[in-house]
C-alpha positions as CSV (number, residue, x, y, z in Angstrom):
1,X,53.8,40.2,132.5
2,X,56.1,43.2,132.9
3,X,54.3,45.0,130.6
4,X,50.8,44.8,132.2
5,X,51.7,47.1,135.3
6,X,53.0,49.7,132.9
7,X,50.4,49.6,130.5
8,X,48.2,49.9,133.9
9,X,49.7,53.0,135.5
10,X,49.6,54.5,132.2
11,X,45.5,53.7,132.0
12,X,45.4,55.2,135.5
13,X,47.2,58.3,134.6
14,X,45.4,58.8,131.5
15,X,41.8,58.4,133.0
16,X,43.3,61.5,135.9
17,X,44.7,63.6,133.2
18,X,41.1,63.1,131.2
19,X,39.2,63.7,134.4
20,X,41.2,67.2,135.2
21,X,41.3,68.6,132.1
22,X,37.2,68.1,131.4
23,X,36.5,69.2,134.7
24,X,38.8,72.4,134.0
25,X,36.8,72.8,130.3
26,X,33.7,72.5,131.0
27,X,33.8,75.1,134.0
28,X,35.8,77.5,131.8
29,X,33.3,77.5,129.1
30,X,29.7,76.4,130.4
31,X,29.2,76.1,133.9
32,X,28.5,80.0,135.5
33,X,28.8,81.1,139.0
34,X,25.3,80.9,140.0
35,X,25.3,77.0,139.0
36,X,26.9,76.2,142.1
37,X,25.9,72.7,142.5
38,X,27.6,71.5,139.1
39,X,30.3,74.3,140.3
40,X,31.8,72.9,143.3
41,X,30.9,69.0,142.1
42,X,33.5,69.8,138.9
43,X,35.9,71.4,140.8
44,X,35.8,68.9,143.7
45,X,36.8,66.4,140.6
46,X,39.3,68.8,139.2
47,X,40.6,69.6,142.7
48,X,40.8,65.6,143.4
49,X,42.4,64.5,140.2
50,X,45.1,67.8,140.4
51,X,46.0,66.0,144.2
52,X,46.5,62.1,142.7
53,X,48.0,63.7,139.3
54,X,50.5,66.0,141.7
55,X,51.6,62.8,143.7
56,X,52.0,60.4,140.4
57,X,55.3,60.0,139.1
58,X,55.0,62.3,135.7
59,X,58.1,63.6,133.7
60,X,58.7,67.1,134.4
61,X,58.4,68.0,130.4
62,X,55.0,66.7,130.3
63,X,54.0,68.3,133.1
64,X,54.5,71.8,131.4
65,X,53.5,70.8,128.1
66,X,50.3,69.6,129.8
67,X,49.9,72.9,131.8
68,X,50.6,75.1,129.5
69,X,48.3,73.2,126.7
70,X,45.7,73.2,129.4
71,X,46.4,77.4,129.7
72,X,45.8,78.0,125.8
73,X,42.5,76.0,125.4
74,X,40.2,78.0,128.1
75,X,41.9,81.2,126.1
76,X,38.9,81.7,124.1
77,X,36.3,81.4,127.1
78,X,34.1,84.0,128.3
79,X,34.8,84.5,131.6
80,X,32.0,82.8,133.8
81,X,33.0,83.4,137.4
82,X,33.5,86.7,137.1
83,X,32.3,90.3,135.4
84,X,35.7,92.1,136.3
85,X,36.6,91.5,132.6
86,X,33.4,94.5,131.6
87,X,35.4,97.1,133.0
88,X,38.9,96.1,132.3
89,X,37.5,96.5,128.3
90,X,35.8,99.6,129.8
91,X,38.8,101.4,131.0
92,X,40.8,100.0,127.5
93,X,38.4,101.9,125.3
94,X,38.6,105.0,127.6
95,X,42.0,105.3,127.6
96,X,42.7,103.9,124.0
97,X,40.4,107.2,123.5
98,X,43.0,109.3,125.1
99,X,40.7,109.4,128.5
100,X,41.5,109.4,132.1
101,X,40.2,106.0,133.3
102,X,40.8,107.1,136.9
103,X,39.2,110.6,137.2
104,X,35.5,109.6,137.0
105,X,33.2,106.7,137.7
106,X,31.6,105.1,134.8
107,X,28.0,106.5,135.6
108,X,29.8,110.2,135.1
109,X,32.0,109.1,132.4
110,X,29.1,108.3,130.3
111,X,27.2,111.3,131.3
112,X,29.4,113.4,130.4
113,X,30.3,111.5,126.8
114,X,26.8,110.2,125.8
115,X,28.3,109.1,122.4
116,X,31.1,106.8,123.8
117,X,32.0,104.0,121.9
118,X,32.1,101.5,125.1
119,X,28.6,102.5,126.6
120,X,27.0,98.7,125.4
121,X,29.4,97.5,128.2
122,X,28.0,99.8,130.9
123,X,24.6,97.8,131.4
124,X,27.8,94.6,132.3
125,X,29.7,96.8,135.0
126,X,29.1,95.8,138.3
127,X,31.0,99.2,139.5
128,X,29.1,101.6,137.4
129,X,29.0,104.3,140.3
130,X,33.4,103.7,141.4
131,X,36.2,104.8,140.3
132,X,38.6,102.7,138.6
133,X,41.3,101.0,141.2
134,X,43.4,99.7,138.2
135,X,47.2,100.7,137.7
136,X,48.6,102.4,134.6
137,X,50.4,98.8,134.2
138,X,47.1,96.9,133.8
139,X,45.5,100.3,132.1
140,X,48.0,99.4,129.1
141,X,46.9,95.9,129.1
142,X,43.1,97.0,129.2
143,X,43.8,99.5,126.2
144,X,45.5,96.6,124.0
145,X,42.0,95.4,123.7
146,X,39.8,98.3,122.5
147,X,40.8,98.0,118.5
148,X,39.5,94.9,118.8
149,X,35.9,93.8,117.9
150,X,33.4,91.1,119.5
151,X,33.8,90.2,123.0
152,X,35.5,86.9,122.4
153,X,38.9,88.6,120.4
154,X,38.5,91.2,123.3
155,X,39.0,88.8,125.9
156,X,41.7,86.9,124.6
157,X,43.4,90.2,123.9
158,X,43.2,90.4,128.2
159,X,44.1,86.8,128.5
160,X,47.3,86.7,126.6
161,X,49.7,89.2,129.1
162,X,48.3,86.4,132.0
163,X,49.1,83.3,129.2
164,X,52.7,84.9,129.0
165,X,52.9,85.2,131.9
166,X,52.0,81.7,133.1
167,X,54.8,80.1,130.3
168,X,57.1,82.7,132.2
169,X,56.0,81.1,135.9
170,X,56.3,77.2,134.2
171,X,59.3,77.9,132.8
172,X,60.9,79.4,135.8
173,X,59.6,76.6,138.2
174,X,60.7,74.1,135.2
175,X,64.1,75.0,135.6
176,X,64.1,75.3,139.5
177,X,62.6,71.7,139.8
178,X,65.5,70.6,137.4
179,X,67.9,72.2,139.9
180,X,66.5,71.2,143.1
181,X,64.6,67.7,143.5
182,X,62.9,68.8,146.4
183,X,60.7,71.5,144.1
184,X,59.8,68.4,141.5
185,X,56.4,68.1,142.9
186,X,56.2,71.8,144.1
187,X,56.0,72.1,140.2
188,X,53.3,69.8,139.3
189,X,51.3,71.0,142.4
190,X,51.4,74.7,140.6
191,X,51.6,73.7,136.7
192,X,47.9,71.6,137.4
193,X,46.5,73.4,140.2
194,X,42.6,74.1,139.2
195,X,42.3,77.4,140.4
196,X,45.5,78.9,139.2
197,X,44.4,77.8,135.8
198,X,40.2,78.8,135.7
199,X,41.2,82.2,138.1
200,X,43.9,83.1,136.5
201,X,43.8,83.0,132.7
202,X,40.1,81.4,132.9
203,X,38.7,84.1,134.4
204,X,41.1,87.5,133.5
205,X,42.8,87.9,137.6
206,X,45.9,89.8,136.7
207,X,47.3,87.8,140.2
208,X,48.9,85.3,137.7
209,X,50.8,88.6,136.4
210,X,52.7,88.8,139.6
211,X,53.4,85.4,140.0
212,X,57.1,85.2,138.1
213,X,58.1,88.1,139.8
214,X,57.8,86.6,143.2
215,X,59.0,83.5,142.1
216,X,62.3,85.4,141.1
217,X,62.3,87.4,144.2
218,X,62.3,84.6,146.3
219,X,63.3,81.4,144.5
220,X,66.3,82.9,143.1
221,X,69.8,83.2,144.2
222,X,70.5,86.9,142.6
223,X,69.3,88.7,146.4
224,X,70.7,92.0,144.4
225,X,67.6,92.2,141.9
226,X,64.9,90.8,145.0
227,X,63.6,94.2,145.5
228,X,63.8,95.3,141.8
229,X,61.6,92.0,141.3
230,X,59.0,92.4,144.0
231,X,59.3,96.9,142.9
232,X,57.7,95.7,139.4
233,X,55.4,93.4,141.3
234,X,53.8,96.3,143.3
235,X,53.7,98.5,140.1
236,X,51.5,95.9,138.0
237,X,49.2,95.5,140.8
238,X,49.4,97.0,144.1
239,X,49.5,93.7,146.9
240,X,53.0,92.8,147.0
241,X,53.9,96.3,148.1
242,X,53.0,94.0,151.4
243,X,57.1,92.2,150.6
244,X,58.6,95.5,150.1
245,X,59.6,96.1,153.8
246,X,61.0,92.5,154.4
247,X,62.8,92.5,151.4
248,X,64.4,95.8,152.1
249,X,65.2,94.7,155.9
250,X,67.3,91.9,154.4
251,X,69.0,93.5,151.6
252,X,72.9,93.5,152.2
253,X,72.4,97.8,151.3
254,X,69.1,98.7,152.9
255,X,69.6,102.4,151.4
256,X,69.6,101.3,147.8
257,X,67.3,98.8,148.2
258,X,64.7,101.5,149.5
259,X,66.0,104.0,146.7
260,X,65.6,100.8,143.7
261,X,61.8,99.9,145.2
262,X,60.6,103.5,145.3
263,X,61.6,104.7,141.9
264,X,60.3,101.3,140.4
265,X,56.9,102.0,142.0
266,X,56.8,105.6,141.2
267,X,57.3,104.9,137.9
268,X,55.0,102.5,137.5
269,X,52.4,105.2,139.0
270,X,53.3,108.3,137.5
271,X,50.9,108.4,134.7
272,X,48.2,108.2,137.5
273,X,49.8,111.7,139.5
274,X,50.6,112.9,135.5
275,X,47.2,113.1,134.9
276,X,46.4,114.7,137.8
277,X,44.2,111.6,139.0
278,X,46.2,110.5,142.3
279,X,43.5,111.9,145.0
280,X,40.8,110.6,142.8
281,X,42.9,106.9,143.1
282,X,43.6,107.0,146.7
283,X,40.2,108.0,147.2
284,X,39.2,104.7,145.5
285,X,41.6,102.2,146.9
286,X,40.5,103.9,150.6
287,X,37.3,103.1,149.2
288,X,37.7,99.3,148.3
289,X,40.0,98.4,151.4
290,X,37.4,99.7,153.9
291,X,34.1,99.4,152.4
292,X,33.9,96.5,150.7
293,X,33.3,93.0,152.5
294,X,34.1,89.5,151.3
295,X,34.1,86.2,153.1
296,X,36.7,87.9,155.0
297,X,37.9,85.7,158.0
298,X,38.9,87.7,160.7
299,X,38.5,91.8,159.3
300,X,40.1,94.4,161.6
301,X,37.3,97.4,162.6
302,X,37.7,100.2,160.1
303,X,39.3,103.0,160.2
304,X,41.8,100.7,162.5
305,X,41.8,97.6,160.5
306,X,44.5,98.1,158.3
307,X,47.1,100.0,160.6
308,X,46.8,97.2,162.8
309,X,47.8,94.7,159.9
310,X,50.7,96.9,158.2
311,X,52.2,96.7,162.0
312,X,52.1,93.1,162.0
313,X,53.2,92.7,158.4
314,X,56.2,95.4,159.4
315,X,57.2,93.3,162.5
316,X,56.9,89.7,161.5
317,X,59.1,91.3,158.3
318,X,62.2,91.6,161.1
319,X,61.7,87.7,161.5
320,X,64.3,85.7,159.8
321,X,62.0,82.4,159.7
322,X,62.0,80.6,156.0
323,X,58.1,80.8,156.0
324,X,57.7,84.5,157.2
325,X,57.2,85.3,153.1
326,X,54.1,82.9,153.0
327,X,52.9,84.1,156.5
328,X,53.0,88.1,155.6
329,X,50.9,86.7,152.7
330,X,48.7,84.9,154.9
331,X,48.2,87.7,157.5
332,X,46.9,89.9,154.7
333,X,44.4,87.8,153.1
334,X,43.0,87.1,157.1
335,X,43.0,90.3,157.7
336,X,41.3,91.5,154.6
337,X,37.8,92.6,154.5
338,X,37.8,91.4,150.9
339,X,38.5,87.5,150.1
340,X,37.8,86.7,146.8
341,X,39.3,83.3,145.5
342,X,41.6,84.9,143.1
343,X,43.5,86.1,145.5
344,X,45.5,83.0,146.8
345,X,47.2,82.7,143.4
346,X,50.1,84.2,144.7
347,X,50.0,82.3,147.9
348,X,50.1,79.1,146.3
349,X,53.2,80.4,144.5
350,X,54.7,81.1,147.4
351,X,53.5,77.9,148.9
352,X,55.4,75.5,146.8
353,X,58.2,74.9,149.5
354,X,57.9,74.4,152.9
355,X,54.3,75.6,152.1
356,X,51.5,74.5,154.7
357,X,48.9,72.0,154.1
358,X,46.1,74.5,155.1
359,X,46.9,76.5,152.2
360,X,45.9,73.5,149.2
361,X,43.2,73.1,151.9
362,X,42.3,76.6,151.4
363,X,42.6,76.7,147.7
364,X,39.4,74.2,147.8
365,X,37.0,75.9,150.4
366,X,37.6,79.0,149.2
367,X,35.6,78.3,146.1
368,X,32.8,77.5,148.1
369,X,32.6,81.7,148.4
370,X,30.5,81.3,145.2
371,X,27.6,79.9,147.1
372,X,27.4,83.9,147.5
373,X,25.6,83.9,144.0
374,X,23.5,81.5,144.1
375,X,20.5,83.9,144.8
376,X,19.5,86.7,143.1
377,X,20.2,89.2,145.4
378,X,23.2,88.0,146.0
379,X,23.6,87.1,149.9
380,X,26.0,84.6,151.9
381,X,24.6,82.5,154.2
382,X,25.6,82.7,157.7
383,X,27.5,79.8,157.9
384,X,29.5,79.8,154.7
385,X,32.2,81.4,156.5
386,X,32.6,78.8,159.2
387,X,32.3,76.3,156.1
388,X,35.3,78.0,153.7
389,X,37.7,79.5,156.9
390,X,37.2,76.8,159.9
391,X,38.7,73.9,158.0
392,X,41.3,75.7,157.1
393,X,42.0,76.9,160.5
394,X,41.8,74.0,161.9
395,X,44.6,72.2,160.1
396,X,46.6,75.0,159.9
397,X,46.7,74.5,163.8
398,X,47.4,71.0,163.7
399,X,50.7,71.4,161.4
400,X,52.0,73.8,164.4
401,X,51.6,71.7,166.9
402,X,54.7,70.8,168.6
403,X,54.4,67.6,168.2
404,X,54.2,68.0,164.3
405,X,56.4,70.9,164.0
406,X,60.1,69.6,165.9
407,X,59.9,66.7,163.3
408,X,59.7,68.7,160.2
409,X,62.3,69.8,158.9
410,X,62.5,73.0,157.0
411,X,65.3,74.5,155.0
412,X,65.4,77.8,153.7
413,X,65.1,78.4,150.0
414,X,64.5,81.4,149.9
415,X,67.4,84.2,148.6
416,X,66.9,86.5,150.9
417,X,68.0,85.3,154.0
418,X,71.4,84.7,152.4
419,X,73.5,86.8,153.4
C-alpha cells in the first residue's frame, strides 16, 4: 500500500515530463510561425506542464540533467520562429572573408561583390536593405559558421556558444539553489521554462548569451567583479548597458567601477571604430531603436522616446529597492518600440527571486505576438496588444496592491546592495 502513492506520483511526473518535452520538440522542429493555431495550443501545453513540473517536488540533479538534455536535442533544428539565423550566417561568411559586416547593407554588399559565396542566403534575409546591428562579439560567433557546409551544421555551429552558455546558467543556478533553499524552485522555474529553451537555443537569440553574466552580477556575493560581469554583458550584446549605471552607483569605488565598465565595453567595440565602421553602426542602432515597431506596450514619441526612458532607468538606478534590477529591465522592454518574445530571457533570469507573477504571465502572452504572421503580409490585429500586454498589466497591479504587498516579504539577494 505504501508503494502505490509512490509509484503514482512518479506516473504523474512522468506523463508532465512527456508532455513538456513533446510539446517543446515538435515546435522546435515542425510547427512554423505562421501555424499559429498548433503554435500557441503546444506551447499552452508546454507552458502548463513547465508550471505543475516547477511546483512538483523533483531532485535538483534531474532537473539539470533534464534541462540541459532537453537543450542538446532541439540543437539540430532549423529555426522555425525566426529568420534572424540568414543573416547571422550572412555576416559569418563576410567577415570569415576578411569583410566589414558593418559598413554596407546586404543589397550593396552583394552589388558590389556579385561572386560572393553567401549570396544563396540573400533571397532568406529579411534586412536585405540595413546595416548589420550585430557586435564584433556575436560577429566572431557568426564567422565560426562559414567553413561549414549545409544549413543544418551551420546552425548548430550558431547554437553551440548559446548551449554553453545555457550549461554555464544551469550550473550557476545549480549551485545557488544548493546554497540557498529559497532559489530551489527559482531553478526549476528557469531550467524548464518553454521559451528560454525554443528562444533561446531553439531559435539562435544570443539573449541566452547574457544570461550567466547577470546571474553572476547579481546573484553573487563577489560585488568587486559586478560591473566587470554586466561590462562583458553589454559587449556581447548591447541591452544590459541599461545595469551599467546602477551597478556603478552602488559600487564601494564608483571611479573604478566606471573606469573597469568603459574599457570592457570599448574593447569589446573596437574592432567596429578599427574598421572605421562606428558612424555606419550608430547609424543602424538609431535606425532599429526608432523606426522599428513591435507589439510595443507603451512606446515613447520619437526623437523623445528614449531620453525619456534612459532618465527613468538613471533615476530609479539611485533606488536601493531589491527589485529595482528587474524593474529597470521591465521599464525598458515597456518602453521599447520593439517587443519581440526573445527578449524576456533575461528578465526571467532576473525574475527568479522575488520576481513578479506578471512576468511568467508575460512569458505566455507574449507568444501570442506571433499571431503577427499569420497573414501574408504580415499585419497585427488591433487587439493583439490589449490581448498579450493587458493581462499582464493587470496582475502586475494586483501584486502592488497594498493589501498584497505589506504581507510579502522580500529579502534582498542581490550583491550589490551589500555594502
Amino acid at each position: 500500500m505504501l508503494l502505490f502513492p509512490f509509484f503514482g506520483r512518479m506516473w504523474i511526473r512522468l506523463v508532465g515530463m512527456t508532455l513538456w518535452l513533446s510539446a517543446l520538440l515538435i515546435l522546435g522542429y515542425i510547427i512554423p510561425r505562421h501555424n499559429t493555431s498548433a503554435l500557441l495550443l503546444l506551447y499552452s501545453s508546454a507552458f502548463l506542464a513547465w508550471w505543475w513540473l516547477s511546483n512538483t517536488k523533483i531532485d535538483l540533479l534531474n532537473i539539470l540533467a533534464i534541462g540541459i538534455l532537453a537543450r542538446i536535442v532541439i540543437l539540430p533544428a532549423t529555426p522555425l520562429w525566426s529568420d534572424d539565423f540568414y543573416r547571422f550566417i550572412w555576416d559569418g561568411v563576410i567577415v570569415w572573408e576578411g569583410g566589414n559586416p558593418w559598413k554596407l547593407t546586404p543589397a550593396e554588399w552583394l552589388s558590389a561583390h556579385p561572386q560572393f559565396s553567401g549570396s544563396a542566403y540573400y533571397k532568406h534575409l529579411n534586412s536585405q536593405h540595413y546595416l548589420s546591428v550585430y557586435p564584433p562579439v556575436m560577429q566572431v560567433m557568426f564567422a565560426l559558421s562559414a567553413p561549414f557546409g549545409g544549413i543544418t551544421a551551420k546552425v548548430m555551429v550558431l547554437k553551440f556558444p548559446l548551449l554553453i552558455a545555457e550549461v554555464f546558467s544551469l550550473g550557476l543556478l545549480y549551485k545557488y539553489a544548493k546554497i540557498d533553499k529559497s532559489l530551489v524552485k527559482a531553478f526549476s522555474l528557469y531550467a524548464l521554462h518553454p521559451l528560454i529553451i525554443i528562444e533561446g537555443v531553439g531559435n539562435i537569440h544570443h539573449e541566452v548569451m547574457l544570461i550567466p553574466f547577470l546571474l553572476m552580477t547579481f546573484y553573487t556575493n563577489r560585488s568587486r567583479f559586478s560591473v566587470f560581469f554586466v561590462a562583458v554583458a553589454a559587449a556581447i550584446k548591447l541591452t544590459p548597458v541599461i545595469w551599467i549605471p546602477l551597478v556603478i552607483f552602488r559600487s564601494r569605488k564608483i571611479l573604478q567601477a566606471i573606469f573597469t565598465a568603459a574599457v570592457v565595453v570599448s574593447i569589446g567595440l573596437l574592432p567596429i571604430v578599427y574598421s572605421g565602421a562606428l558612424s555606419e553602426f550608430a547609424s543602424a542602432l538609431h535606425m532599429f531603436s526608432t523606426e522599428f515597431s513591435f507589439i510595443s506596450l507603451f512606446a515613447l514619441p520619437s526623437p523623445y522616446g528614449w531620453p525619456i526612458a534612459l532618465l527613468i532607468i538613471a533615476a530609479l538606478s539611485l533606488w536601493a529597492h531589491p527589485r529595482t534590477v528587474l524593474l529597470i529591465g521591465l521599464v525598458y522592454l515597456v518602453l521599447s518600440p520593439t517587443l519581440h518574445p526573445w527578449y524576456l530571457l533575461p528578465i526571467i533570469a532576473l525574475n527568479l527571486k522575488n520576481g513578479y507573477g506578471a512576468v511568467w504571465l508575460w512569458s505566455y502572452t507574449i507568444v501570442f505576438s506571433y499571431i503577427h504572421y499569420a497573414t501574408i503580409p504580415y499585419a497585427s490585429p488591433w487587439w493583439l496588444k490589449w490581448c498579450i500586454h493587458m493581462p499582464v498589466v493587470l496582475y502586475f497591479l494586483y501584486e502592488n496592491m497594498p493589501f498584497n504587498f505589506k504581507n510579502r516579504r522580500i529579502e534582498l539577494p542581490l550583491n550589490i546592495f551589500e555594502r
